[in-house]
C-alpha positions as a Markdown table, in Angstrom:
| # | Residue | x | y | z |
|---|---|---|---|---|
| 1 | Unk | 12.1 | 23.4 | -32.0 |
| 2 | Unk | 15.1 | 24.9 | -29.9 |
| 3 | Unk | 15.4 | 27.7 | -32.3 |
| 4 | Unk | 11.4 | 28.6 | -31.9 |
| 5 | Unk | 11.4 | 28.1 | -28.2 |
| 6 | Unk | 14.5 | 30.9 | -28.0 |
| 7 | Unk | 12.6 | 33.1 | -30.5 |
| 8 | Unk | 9.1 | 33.2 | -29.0 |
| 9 | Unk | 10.7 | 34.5 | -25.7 |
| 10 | Unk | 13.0 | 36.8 | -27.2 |
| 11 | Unk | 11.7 | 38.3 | -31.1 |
| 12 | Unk | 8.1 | 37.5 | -31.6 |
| 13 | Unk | 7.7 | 38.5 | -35.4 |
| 14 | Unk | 10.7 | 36.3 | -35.5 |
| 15 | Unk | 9.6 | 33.3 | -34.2 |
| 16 | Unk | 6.3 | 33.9 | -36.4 |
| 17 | Unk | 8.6 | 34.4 | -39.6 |
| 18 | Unk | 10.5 | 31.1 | -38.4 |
| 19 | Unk | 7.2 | 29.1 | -37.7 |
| 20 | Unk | 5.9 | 29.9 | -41.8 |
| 21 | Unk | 9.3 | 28.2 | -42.2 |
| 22 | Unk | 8.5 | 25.7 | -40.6 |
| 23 | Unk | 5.0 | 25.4 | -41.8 |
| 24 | Unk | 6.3 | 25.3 | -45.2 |
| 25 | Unk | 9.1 | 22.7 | -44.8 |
| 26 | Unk | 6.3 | 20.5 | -43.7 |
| 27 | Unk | 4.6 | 21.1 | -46.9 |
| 28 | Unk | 7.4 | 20.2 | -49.0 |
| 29 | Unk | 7.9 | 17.2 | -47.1 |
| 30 | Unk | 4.8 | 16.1 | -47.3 |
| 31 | Unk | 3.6 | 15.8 | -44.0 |
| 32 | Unk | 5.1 | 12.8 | -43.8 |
| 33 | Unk | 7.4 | 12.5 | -40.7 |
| 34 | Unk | 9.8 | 9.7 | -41.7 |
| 35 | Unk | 10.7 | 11.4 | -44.9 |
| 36 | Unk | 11.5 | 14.4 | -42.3 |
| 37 | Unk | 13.7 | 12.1 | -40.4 |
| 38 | Unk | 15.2 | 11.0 | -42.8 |
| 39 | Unk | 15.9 | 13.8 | -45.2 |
| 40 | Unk | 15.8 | 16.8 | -43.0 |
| 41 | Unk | 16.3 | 15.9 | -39.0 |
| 42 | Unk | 20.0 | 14.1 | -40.2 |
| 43 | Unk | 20.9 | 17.6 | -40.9 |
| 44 | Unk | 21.4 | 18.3 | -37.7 |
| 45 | Unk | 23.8 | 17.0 | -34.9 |
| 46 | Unk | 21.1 | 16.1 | -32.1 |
| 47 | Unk | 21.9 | 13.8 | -29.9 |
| 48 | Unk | 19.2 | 10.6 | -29.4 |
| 49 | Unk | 17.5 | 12.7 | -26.8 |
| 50 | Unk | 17.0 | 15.7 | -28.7 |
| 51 | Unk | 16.2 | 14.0 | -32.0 |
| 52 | Unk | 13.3 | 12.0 | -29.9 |
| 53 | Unk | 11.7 | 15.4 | -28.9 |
| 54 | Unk | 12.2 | 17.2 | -32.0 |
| 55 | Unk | 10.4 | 14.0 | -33.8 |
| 56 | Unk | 7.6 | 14.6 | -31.4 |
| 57 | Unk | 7.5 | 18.2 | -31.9 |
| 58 | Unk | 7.4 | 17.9 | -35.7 |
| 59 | Unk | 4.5 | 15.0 | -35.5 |
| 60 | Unk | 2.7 | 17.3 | -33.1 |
| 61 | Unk | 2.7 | 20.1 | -36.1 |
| 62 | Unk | 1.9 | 17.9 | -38.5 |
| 63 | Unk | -1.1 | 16.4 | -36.8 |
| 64 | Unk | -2.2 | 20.1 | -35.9 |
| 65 | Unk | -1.8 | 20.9 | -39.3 |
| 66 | Unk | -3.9 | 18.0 | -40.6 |
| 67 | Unk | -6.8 | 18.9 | -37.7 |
| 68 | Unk | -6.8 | 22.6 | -38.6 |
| 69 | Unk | -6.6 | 22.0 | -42.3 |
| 70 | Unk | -3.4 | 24.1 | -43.4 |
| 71 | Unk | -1.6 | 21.1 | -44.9 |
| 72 | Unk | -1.4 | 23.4 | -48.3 |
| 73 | Unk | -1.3 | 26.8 | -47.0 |
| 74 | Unk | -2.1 | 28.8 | -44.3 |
| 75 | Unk | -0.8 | 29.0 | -40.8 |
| 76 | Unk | -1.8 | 26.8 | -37.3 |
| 77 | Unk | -3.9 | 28.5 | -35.1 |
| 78 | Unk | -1.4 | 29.3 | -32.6 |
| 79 | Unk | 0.6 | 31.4 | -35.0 |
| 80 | Unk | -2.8 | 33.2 | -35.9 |
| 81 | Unk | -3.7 | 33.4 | -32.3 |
| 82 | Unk | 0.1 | 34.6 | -31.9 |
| 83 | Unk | -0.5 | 37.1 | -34.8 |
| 84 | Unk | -3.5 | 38.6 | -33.1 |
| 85 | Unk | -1.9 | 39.2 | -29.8 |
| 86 | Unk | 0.9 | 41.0 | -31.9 |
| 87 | Unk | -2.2 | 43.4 | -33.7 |
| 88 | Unk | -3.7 | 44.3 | -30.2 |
| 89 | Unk | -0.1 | 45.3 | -29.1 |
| 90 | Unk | 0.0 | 47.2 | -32.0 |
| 91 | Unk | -3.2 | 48.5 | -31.5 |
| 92 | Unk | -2.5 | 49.5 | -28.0 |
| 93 | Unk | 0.8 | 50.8 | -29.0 |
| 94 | Unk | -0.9 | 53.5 | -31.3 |
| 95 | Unk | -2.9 | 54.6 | -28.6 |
| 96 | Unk | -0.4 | 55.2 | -26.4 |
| 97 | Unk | 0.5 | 58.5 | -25.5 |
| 98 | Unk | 3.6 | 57.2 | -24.2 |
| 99 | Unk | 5.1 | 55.8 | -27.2 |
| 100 | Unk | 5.4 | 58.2 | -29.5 |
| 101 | Unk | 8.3 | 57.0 | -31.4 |
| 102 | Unk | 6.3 | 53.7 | -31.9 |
| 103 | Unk | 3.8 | 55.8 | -33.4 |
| 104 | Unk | 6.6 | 57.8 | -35.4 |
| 105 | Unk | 7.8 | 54.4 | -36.4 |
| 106 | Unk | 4.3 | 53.5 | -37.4 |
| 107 | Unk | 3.9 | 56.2 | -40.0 |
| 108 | Unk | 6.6 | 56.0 | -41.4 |
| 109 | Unk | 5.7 | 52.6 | -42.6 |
| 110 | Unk | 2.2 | 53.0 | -43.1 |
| 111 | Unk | 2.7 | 54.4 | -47.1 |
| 112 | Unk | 5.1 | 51.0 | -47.6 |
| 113 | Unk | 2.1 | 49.6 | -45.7 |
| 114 | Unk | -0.7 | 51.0 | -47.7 |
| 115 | Unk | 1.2 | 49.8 | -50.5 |
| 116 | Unk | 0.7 | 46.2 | -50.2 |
| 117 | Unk | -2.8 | 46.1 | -49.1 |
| 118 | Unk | -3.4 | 48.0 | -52.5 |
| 119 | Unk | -1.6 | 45.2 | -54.4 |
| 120 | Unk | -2.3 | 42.2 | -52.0 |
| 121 | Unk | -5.0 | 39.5 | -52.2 |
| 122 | Unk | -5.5 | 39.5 | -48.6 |
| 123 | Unk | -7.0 | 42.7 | -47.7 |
| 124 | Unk | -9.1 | 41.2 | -45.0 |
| 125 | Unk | -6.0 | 40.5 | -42.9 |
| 126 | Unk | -4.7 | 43.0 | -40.6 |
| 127 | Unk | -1.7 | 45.3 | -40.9 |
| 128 | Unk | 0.6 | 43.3 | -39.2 |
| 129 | Unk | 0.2 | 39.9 | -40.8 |
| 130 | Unk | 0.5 | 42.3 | -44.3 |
| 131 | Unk | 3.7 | 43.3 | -43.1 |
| 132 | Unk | 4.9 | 39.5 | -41.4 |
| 133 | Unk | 3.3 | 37.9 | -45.4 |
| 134 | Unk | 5.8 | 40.8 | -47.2 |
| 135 | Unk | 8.4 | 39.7 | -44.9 |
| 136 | Unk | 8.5 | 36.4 | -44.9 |
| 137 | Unk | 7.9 | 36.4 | -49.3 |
| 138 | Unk | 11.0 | 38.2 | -49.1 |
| 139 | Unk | 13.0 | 36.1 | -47.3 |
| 140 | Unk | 12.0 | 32.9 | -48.8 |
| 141 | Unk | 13.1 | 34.8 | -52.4 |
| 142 | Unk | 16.2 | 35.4 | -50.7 |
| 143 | Unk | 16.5 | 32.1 | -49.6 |
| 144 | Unk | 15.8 | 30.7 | -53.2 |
| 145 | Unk | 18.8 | 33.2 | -54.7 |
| 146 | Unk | 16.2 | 35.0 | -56.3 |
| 147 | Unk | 16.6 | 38.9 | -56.9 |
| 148 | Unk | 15.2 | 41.2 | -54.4 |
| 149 | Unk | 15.1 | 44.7 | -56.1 |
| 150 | Unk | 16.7 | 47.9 | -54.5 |
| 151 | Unk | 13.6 | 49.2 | -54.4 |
| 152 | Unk | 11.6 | 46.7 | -52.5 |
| 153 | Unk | 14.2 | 46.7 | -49.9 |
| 154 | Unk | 14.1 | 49.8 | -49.4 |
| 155 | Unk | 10.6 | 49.8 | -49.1 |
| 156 | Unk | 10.1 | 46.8 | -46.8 |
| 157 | Unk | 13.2 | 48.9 | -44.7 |
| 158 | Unk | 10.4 | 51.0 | -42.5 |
| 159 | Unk | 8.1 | 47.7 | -42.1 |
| 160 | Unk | 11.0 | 45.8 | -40.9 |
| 161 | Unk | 12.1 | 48.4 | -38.5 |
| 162 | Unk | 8.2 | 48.4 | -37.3 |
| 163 | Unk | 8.5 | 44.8 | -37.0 |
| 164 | Unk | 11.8 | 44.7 | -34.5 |
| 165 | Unk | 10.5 | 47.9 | -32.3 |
| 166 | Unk | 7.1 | 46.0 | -32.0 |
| 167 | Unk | 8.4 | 42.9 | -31.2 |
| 168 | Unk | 10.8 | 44.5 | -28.8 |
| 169 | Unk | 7.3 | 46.1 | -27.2 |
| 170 | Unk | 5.7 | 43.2 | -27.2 |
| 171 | Unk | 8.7 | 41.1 | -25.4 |
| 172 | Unk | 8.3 | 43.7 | -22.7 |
| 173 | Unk | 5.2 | 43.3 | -22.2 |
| 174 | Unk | 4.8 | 39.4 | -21.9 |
């Protein structure tokens, strides 16, 4: 909760990539909240305060979760709603005749780009969520110890790069 409250003020695309974390340590939990407290909240040193309104903040996802109908995939509504705010920034961005290095920055991703809608499932979602979805699968194969090829780093390199400078314009913005 602390570390998304930090995030959504200061790196958007990383609070999003933190939030699908989250999302997805909900899932393996279950949903289920005292499992959560009691596998996963003792983890950290909180005092009685903090654990009460991290509690709540995790039951509050939960039950979003369970109204919005994610509890197997997907993302909440904010984090879409948060996701299309980041496209029209993006949007803007490229229309800008005063950031031209965004623009730069944006074609210089857009074959990596390209790349995954050709191979995705999702082709329906926009360019951005492509590039947070490509992200975030990295990072969780990271996180698992699985082998990221030199290649797909490379790759994702110019998306991630996309990623910070949009964020940072996006920060700016708000």
């Amino acid at each position: 909760m602390y570390i998304a409250q930090k995030l959504r003020k200061q790196n958007i695309t990383g609070y999003l990539l933190y939030m699908f974390q989250v999302e997805d340590t909900l899932r393996a939990y279950g949903l289920d909240l005292e499992r959560i407290k009691q596998e996963y909240l003792v983890r950290f040193d909180y005092t009685t305060d903090q654990q009460a309104e991290v509690t709540q903040w995790y039951a509050n996802l939960i039950q979003m979760m369970r109204e919005e109908g994610v509890t197997q995939s997907g993302h909440l509504q904010i984090l879409r709603n948060t996701i299309i705010l980041l496209t029209d920034r993006h949007a803007e961005l490229l229309n800008d005749p005063k950031q031209p290095f965004y623009n730069t920055t944006y074609y210089k991703a857009l074959p990596a780009i390209v790349e995954l809608r050709a191979h995705g499932t999702n082709k329906d979602k926009s360019e951005i969520e492509n590039c947070l979805d490509a992200l975030y699968g990295i990072t969780l194969l990271k996180m698992q110890g699985k082998e990221v090829s030199e290649g797909t780093l490379l790759a994702i390199r110019p998306i991630i790069h996309l990623l910070e400078m949009l964020s940072q314009l996006y920060t700016q913005e708000s």
